[in-house]
C-alpha positions as CSV (number, residue, x, y, z in Angstrom):
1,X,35.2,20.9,-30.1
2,X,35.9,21.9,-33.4
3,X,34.3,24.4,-35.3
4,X,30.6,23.1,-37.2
5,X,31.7,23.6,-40.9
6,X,29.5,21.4,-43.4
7,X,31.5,18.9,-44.9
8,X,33.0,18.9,-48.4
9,X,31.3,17.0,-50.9
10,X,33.5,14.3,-51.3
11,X,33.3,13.5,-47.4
12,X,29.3,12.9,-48.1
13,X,27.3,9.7,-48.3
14,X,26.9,8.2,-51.7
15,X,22.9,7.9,-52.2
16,X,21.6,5.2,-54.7
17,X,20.1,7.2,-57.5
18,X,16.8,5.6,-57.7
19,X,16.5,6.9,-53.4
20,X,17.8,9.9,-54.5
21,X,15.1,10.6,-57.2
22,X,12.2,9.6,-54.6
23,X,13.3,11.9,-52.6
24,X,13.4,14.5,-54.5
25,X,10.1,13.9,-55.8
26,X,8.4,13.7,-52.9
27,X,5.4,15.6,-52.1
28,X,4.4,16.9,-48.9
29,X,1.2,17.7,-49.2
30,X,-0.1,14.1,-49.0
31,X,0.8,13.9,-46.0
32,X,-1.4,13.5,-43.0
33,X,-1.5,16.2,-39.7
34,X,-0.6,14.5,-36.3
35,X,-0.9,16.7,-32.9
36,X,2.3,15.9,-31.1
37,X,1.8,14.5,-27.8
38,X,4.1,15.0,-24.6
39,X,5.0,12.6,-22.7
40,X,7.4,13.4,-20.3
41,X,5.8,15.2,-17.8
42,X,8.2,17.5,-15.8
43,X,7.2,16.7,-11.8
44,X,5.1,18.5,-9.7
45,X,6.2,20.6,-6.4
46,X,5.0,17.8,-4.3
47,X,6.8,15.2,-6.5
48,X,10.1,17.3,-6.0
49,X,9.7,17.8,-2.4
50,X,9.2,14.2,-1.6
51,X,12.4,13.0,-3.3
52,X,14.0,15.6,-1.8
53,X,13.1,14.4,1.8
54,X,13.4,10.9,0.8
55,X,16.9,11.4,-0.3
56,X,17.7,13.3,3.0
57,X,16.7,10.5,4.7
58,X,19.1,7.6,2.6
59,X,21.6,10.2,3.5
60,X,21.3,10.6,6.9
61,X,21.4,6.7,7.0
62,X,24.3,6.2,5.1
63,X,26.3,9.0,7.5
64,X,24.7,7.5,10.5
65,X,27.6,6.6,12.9
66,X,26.7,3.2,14.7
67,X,29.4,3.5,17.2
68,X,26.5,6.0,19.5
69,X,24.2,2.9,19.7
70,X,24.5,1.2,23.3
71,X,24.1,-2.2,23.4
72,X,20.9,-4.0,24.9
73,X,19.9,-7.1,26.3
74,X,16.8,-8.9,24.4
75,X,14.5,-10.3,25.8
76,X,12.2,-12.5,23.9
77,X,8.9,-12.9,24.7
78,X,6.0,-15.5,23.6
79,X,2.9,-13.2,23.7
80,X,1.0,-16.5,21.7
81,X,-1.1,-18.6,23.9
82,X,0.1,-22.7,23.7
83,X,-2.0,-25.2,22.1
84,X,-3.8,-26.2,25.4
85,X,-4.9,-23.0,26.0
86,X,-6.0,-22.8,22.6
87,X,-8.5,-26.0,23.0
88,X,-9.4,-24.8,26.3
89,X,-10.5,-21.3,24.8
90,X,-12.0,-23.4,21.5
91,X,-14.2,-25.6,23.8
92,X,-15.0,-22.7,25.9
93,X,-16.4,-20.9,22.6
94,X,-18.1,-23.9,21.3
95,X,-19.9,-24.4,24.5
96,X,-20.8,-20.4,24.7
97,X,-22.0,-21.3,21.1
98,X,-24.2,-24.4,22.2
99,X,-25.8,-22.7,24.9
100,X,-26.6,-19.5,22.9
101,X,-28.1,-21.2,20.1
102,X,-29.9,-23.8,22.6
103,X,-33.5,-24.7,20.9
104,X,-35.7,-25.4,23.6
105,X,-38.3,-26.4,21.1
106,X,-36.9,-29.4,20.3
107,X,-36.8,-30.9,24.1
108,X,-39.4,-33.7,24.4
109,X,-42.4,-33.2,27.5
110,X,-41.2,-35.4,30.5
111,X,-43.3,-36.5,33.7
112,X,-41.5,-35.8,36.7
113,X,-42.1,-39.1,39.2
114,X,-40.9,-38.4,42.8
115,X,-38.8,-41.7,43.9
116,X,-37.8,-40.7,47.7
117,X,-40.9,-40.0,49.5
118,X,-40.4,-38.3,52.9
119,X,-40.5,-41.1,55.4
120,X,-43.7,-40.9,57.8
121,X,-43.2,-40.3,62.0
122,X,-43.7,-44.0,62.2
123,X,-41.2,-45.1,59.3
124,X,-39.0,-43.0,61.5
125,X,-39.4,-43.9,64.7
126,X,-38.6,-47.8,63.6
127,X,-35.4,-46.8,61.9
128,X,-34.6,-45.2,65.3
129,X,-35.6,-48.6,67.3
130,X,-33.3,-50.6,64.4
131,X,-30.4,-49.0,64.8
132,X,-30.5,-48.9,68.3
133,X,-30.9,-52.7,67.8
134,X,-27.9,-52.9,65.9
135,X,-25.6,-50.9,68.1
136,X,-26.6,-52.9,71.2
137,X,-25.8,-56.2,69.4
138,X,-22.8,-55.3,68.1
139,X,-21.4,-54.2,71.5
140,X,-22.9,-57.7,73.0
141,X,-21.0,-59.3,69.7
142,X,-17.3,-57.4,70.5
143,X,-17.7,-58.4,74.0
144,X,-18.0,-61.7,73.0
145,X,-15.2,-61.5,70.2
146,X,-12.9,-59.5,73.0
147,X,-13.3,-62.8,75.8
148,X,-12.6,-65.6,72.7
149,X,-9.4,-63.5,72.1
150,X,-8.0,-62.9,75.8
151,X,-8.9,-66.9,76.6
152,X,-6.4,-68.3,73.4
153,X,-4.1,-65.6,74.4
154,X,-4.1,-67.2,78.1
155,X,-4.5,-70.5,77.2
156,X,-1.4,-70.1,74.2
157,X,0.6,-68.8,76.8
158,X,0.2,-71.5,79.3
159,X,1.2,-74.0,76.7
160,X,4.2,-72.2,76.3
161,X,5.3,-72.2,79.7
């Protein structure tokens, strides 16, 4: 650079003459005092040390050489139930819920009436003498049903001939 000389007078600004006179009539002593306040705070040690491990880090990204990376197979994996086992759980929770919160309070009184007796020896012992009824009639009845069906077989058969 070249060396600081103060410039000749003819290289100055040209000042209007009423400026000129305020400022050379101006008094500093009605001026007001005003504390300076600093702003720009310098960073702390931890500040400095932080950047300085965060900027390690971009670097050791940006020099990172992807050609040592193997290559992998992915497998992807649902680890969310579907929506039936969803409802399934939801019902589940709502009948937990039901049960829990059960107020047996509001259940009306109810008068139990018995509807099947136990039968009595006799009531037994003529069931017994029915059924054997039964099964001895219906043998007598296939008997019967067997010798209609071999006498139209026989007598078909003779008509054929």
């Amino acid at each position: 650079m070249s060396d600081p000389t103060s410039p000749s007078l003819k290289n100055l600004p040209k000042v209007a003459v009423d400026l000129k006179s305020e400022l050379e009539g101006f008094d500093h002593s009605n001026m007001k005092r005003a504390e300076v306040k600093v702003k720009n705070v310098l960073p702390s040690a931890e500040d400095l040390a932080a950047a300085k491990t965060q900027q390690t880090l971009i670097a050791g990204i940006e020099k990172f050489d992807t050609s040592r990376l193997k290559h992998t197979e992915t497998n992807e994996k649902n680890p969310l139930p579907d929506k039936e086992i969803i409802e399934q759980e939801k019902g589940k929770q709502q009948l937990m819920s039901g049960i829990e919160n059960f107020n047996p309070s509001q259940l009306k009184h109810a008068e139990t009436l018995e509807k099947n007796p136990l039968p009595t020896k006799e009531g037994t012992n003529s069931r017994r003498e029915a059924s054997m009824k039964r099964v001895s009639t219906s043998s007598i009845t296939t008997e019967k049903s067997l010798n209609t069906v071999m006498t139209t077989r026989i007598l078909s058969y003779t008509l054929l001939l």
